[in-house]
TISEPA-845085 format. One record per atom (N, C-alpha, C): residue number from 1; residue in three letters; x, y, z. Coordinates in steps of 0.05 Angstrom, whole numbers. Each point is the difference from the previous one (the first is absolute). Layout:
- k, r, c1, c2, c3
- NUM, ALA, X, Y, Z
...
// end
This chain:
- k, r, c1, c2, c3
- 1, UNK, -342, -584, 462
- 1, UNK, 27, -2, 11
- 1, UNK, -4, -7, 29
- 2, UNK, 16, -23, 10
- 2, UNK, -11, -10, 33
- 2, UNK, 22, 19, 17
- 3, UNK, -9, 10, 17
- 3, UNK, 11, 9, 23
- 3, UNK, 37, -11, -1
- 4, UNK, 7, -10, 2
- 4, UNK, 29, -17, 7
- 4, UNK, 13, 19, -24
- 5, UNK, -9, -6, -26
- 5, UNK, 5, 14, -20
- 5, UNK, 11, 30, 2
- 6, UNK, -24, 8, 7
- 6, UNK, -5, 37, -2
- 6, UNK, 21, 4, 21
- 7, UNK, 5, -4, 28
- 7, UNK, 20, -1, 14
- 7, UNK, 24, -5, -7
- 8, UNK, 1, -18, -14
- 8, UNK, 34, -4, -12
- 8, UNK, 6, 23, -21
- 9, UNK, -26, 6, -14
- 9, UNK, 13, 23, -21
- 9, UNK, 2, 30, 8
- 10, UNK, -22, -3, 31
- 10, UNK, 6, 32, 12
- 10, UNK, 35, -3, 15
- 11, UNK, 9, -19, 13
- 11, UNK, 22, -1, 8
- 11, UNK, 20, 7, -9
- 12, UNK, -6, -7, -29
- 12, UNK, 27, -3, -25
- 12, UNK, 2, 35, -11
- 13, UNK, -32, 13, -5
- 13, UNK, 4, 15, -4
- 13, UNK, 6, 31, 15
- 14, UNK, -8, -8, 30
- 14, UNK, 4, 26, 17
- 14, UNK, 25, -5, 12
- 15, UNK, 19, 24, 2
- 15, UNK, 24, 4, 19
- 15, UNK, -10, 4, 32
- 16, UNK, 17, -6, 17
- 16, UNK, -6, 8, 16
- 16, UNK, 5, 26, 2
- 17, UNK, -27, 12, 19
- 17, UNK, 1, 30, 2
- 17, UNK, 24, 13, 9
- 18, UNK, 5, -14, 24
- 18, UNK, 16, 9, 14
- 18, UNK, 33, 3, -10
- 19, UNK, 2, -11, -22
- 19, UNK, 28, -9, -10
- 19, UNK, -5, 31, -29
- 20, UNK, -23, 18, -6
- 20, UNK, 6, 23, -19
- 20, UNK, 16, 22, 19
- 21, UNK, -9, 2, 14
- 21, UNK, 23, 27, 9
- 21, UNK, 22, -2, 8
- 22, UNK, 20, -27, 4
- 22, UNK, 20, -11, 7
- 22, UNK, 14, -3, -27
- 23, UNK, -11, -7, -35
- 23, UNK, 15, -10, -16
- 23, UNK, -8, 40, -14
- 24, UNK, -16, 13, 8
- 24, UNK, 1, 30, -12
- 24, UNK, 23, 10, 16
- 25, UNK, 7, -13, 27
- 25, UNK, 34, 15, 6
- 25, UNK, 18, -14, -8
- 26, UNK, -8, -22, -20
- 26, UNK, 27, -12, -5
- 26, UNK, -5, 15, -26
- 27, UNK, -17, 3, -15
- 27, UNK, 5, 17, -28
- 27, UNK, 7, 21, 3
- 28, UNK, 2, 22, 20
- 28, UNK, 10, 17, 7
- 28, UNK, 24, -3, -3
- 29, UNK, 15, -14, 5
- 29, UNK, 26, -5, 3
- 29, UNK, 11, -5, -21
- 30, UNK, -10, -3, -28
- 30, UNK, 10, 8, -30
- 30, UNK, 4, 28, -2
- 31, UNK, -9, 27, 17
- 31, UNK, 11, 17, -9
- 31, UNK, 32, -3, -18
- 32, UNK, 0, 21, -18
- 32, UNK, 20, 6, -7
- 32, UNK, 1, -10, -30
- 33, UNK, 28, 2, -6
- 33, UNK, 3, 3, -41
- 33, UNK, 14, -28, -8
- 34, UNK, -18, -22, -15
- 34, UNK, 18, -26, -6
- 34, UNK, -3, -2, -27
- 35, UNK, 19, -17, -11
- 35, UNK, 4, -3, -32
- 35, UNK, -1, -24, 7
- 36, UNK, -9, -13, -34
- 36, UNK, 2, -31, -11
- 36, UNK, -13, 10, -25
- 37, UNK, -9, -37, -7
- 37, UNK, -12, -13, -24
- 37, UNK, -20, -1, 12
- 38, UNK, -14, -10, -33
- 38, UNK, -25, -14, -3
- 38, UNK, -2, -20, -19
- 39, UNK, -12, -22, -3
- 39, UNK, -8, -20, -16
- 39, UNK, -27, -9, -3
- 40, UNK, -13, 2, -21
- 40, UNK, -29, -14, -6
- 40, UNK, 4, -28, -6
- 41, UNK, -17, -8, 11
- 41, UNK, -4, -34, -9
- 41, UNK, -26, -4, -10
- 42, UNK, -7, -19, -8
- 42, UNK, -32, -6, -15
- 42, UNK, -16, 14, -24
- 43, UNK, -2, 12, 0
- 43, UNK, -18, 10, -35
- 43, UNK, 14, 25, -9
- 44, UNK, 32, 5, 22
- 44, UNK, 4, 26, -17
- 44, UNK, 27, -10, 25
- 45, UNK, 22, 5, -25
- 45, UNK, 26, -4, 4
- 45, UNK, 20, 18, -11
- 46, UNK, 6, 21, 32
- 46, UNK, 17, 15, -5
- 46, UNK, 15, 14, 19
- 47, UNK, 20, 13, 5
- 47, UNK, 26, -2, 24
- 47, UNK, 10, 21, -5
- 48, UNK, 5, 23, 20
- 48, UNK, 22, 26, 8
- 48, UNK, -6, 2, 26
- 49, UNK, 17, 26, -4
- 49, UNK, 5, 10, 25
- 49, UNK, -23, 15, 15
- 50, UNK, -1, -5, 33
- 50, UNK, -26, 19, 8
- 50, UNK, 1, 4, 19
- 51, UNK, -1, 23, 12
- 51, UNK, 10, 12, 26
- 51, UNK, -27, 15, 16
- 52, UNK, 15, 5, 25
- 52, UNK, -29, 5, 14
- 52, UNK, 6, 21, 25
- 53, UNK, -20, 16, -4
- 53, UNK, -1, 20, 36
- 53, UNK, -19, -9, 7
- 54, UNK, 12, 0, 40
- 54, UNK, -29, -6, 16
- 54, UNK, -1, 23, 16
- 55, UNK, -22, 23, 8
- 55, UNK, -3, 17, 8
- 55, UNK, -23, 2, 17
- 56, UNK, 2, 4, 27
- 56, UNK, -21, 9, 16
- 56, UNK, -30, 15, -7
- 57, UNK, -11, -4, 6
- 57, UNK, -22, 23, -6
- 57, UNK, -21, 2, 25
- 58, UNK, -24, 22, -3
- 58, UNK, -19, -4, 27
- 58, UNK, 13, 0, 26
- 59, UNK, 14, 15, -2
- 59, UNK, 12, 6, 33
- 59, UNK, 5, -35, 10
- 60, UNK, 15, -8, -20
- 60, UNK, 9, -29, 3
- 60, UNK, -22, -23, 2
- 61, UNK, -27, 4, -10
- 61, UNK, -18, -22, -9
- 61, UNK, 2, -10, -27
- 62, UNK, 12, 2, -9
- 62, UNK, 0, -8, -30
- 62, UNK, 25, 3, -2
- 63, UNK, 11, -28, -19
- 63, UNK, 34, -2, -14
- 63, UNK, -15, 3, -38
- 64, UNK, 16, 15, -15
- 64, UNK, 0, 13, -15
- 64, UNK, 17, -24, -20
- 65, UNK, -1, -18, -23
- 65, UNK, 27, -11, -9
- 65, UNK, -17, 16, -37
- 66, UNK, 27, 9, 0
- 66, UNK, 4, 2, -23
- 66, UNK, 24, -14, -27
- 67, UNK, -14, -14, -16
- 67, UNK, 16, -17, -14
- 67, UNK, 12, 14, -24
- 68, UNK, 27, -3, -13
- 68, UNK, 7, 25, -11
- 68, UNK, 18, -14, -21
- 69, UNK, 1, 8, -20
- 69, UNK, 19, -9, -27
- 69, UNK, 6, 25, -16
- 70, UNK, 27, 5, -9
- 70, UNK, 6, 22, -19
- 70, UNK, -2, 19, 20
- 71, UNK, 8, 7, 37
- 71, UNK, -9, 26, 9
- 71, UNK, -23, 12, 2
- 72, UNK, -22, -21, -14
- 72, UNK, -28, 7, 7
- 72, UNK, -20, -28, 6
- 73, UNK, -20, 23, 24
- 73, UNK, -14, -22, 10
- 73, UNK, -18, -15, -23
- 74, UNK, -8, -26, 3
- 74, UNK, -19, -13, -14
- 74, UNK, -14, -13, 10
- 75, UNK, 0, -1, 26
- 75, UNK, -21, -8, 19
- 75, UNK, -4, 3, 25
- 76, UNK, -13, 0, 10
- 76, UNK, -9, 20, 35
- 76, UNK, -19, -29, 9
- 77, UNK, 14, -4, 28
- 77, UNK, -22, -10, 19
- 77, UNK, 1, 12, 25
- 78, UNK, -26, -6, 15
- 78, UNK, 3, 23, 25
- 78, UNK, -19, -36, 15
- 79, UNK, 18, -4, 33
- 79, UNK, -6, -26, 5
- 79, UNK, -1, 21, 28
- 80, UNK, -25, -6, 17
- 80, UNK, -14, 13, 18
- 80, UNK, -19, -18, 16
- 81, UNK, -11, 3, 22
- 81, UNK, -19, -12, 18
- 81, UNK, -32, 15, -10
- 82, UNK, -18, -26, 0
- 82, UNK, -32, 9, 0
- 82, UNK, -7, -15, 20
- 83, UNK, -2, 9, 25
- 83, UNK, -8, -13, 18
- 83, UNK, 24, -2, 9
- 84, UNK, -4, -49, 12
- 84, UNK, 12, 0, -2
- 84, UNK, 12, -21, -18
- 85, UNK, -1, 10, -21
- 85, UNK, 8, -21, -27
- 85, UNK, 21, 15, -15
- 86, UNK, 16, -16, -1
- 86, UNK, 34, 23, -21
- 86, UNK, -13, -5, -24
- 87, UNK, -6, 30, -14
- 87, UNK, -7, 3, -33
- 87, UNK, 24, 15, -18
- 88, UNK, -8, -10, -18
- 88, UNK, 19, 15, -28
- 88, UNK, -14, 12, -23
- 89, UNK, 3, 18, -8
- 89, UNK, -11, 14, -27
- 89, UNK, 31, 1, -16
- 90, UNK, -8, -8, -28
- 90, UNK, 25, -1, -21
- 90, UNK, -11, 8, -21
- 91, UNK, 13, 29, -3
- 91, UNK, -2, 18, -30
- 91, UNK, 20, -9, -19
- 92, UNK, -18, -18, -14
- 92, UNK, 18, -12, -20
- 92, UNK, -2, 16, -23
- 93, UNK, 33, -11, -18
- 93, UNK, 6, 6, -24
- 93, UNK, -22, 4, -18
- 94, UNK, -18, -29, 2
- 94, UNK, -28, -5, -17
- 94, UNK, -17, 24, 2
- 95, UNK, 2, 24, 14
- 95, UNK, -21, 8, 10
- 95, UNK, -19, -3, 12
- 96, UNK, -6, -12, 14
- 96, UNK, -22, -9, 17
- 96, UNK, 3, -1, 35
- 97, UNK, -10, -5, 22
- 97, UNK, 19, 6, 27
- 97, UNK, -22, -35, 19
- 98, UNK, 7, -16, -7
- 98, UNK, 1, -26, 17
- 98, UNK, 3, 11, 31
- 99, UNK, -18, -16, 10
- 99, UNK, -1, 4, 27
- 99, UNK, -1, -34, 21
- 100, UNK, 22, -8, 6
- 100, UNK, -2, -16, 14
- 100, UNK, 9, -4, 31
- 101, UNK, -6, -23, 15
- 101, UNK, 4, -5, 28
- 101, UNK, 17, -19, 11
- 102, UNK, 15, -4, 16
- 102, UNK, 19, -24, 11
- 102, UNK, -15, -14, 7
- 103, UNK, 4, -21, -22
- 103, UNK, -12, -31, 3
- 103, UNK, 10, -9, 33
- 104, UNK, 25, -1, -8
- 104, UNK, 19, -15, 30
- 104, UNK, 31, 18, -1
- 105, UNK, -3, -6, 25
- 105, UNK, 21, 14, 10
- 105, UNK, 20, -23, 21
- 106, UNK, 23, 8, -11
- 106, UNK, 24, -29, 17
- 106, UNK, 18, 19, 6
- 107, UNK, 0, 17, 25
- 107, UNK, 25, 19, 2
- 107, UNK, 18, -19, 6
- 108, UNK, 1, -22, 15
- 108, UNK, 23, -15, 2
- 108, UNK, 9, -13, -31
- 109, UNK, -4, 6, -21
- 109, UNK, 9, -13, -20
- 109, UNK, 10, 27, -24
- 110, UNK, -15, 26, 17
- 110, UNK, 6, 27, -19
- 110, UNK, -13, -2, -15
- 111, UNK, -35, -12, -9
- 111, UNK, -12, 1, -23
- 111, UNK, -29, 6, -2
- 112, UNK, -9, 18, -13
- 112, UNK, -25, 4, 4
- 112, UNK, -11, -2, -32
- 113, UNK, -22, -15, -4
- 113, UNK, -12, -4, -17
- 113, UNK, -33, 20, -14
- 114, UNK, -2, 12, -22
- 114, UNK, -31, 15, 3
- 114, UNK, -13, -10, -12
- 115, UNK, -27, -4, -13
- 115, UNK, -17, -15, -15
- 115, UNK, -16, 30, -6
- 116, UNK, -3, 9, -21
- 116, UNK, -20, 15, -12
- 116, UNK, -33, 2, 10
- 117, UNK, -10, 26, 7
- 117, UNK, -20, -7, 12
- 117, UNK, -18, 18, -22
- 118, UNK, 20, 28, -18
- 118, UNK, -21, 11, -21
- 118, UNK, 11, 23, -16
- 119, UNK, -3, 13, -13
- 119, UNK, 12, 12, -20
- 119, UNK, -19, 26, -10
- 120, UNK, 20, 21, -4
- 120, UNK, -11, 21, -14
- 120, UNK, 9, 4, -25
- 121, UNK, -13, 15, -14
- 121, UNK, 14, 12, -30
- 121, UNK, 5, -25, -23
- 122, UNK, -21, -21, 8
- 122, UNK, 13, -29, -22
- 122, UNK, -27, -8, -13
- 123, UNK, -8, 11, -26
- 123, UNK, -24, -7, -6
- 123, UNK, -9, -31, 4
- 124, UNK, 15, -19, 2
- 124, UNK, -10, -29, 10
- 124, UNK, 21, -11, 13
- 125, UNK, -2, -14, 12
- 125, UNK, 20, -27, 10
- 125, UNK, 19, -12, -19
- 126, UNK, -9, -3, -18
- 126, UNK, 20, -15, -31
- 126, UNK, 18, 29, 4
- 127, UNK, 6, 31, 5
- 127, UNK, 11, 11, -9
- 127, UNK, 31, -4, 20
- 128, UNK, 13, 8, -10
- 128, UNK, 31, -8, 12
- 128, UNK, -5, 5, 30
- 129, UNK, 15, -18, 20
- 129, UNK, 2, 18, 24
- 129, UNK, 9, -19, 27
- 130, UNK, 10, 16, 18
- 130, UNK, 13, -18, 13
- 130, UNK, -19, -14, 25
- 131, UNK, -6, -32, 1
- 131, UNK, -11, -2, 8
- 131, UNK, 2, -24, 26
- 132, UNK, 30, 8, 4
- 132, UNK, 13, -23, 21
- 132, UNK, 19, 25, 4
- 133, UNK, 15, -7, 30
- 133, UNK, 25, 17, 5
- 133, UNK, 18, -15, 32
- 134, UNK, 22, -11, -7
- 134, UNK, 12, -8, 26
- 134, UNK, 25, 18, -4
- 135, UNK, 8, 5, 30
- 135, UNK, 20, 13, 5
- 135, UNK, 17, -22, 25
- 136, UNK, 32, 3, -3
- 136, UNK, 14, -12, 18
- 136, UNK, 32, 16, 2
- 137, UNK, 0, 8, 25
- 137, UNK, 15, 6, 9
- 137, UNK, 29, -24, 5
- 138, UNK, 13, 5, -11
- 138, UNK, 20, -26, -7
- 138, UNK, 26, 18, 32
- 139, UNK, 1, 11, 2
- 139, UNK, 20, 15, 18
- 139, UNK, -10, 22, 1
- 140, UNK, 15, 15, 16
- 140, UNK, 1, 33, -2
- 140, UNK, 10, 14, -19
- 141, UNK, 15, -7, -14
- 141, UNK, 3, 12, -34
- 141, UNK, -6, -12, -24
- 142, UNK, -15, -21, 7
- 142, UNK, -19, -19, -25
- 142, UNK, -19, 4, 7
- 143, UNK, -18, 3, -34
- 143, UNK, -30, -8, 12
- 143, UNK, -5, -6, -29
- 144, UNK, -20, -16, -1
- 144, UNK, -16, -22, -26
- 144, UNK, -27, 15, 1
- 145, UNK, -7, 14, -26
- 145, UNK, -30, 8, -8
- 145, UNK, -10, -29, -19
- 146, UNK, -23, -8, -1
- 146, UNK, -7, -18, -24
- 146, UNK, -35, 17, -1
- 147, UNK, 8, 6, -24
- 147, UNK, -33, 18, -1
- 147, UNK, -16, -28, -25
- 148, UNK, -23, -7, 8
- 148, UNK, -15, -19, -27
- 148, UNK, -19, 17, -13
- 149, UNK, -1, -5, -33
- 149, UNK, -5, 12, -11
- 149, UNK, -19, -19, -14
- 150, UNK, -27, 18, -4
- 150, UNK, -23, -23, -14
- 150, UNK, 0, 25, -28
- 151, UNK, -9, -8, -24
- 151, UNK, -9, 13, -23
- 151, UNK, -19, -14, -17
- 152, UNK, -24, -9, -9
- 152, UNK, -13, -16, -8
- 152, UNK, 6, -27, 7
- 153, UNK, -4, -6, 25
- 153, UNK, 8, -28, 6
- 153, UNK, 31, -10, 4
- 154, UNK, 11, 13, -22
- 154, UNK, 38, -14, 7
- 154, UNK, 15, 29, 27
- 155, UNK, 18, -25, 3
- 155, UNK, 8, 2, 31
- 155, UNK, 28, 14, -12
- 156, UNK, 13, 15, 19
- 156, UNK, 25, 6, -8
- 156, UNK, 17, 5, 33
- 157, UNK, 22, 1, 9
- 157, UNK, 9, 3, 19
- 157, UNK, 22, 22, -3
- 158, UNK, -3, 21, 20
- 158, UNK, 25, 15, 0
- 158, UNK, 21, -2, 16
- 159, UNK, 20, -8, 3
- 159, UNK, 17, -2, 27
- 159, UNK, 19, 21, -5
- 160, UNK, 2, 13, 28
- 160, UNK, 14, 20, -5
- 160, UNK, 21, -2, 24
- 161, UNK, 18, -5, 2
- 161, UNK, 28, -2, 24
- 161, UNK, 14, 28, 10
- 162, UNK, 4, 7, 21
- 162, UNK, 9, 36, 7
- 162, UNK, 23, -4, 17
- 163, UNK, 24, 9, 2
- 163, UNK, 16, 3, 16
- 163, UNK, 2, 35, 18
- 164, UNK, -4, 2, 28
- 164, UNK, -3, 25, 1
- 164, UNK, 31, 17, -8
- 165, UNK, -2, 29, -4
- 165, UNK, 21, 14, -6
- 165, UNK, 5, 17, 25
- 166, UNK, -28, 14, 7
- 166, UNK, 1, 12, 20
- 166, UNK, -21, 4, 20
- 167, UNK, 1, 2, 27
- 167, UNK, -20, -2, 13
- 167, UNK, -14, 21, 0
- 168, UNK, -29, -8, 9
- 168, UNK, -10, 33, 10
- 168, UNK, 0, 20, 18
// end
């Protein structure tokens, strides 16, 4: 791989540092209780309702989202600083807890993108799991989850749309 190369793909793939603790106070700022949908697209097609708390944690280092259907949670992410790189851990449905990092970060656009960096609890890679995650803040009472979902090779997409109800 020539030099010009490797540079273009470290570019693409590192956020700037300086821009994780700036978009961890803008995720902060989901505190509180929002309702919506959800829709799958790609190898699994299917649509309700899905609501969500965002909750502080760590003496305010860590935002807490919990994703929730039927009054109960069905999935937990906790999106936090290592360093200085904004990370996410997601206790998924599948069982298993994906651990990924912000690819890029566009606070002027409200969007932060993660790319999977590794996984616990998943006897292989073929096993279900989420292995893409963008978030976009559409307003102050919108916000767009799209979690990607790999399972033996086929791709599936979740989009999930939130209106807040109440702040935190």
């Amino acid at each position: 791989m020539g030099f010009p190369l490797l540079l273009a793909l470290t570019t693409l793939l590192a956020a700037p540092a300086s821009d994780a603790p700036s978009a961890l106070a803008w995720l902060r700022a989901l505190e509180g209780t929002w309702r919506g949908t959800y829709n799958w697209t790609g190898g699994r097609t299917d649509r309700g309702e899905m609501n969500a708390a965002y909750r502080l944690t760590g003496n305010g280092s860590a935002l807490v989202e919990d994703l929730v259907q039927n009054d109960k949670p069905v999935m937990t992410t906790v999106y936090h600083l290592n360093g200085n790189e904004l990370r996410m851990t997601h206790y998924c449905a599948a069982g298993n807890q994906p651990r990924l990092k912000a690819r890029s970060i566009d606070l002027a656009k409200n969007v932060v993108r993660f790319d999977f960096v590794d996984i616990t609890n998943a006897p292989s890679l073929d096993a279900p799991h989420v292995h893409g995650f963008t978030i976009h803040r559409v307003d102050a009472n919108h916000v767009e989850l799209e979690f990607l979902f790999l399972a033996k090779g086929n791709e599936s997409v979740e989009h999930i749309q939130l209106e807040r109800v109440v702040r935190g």
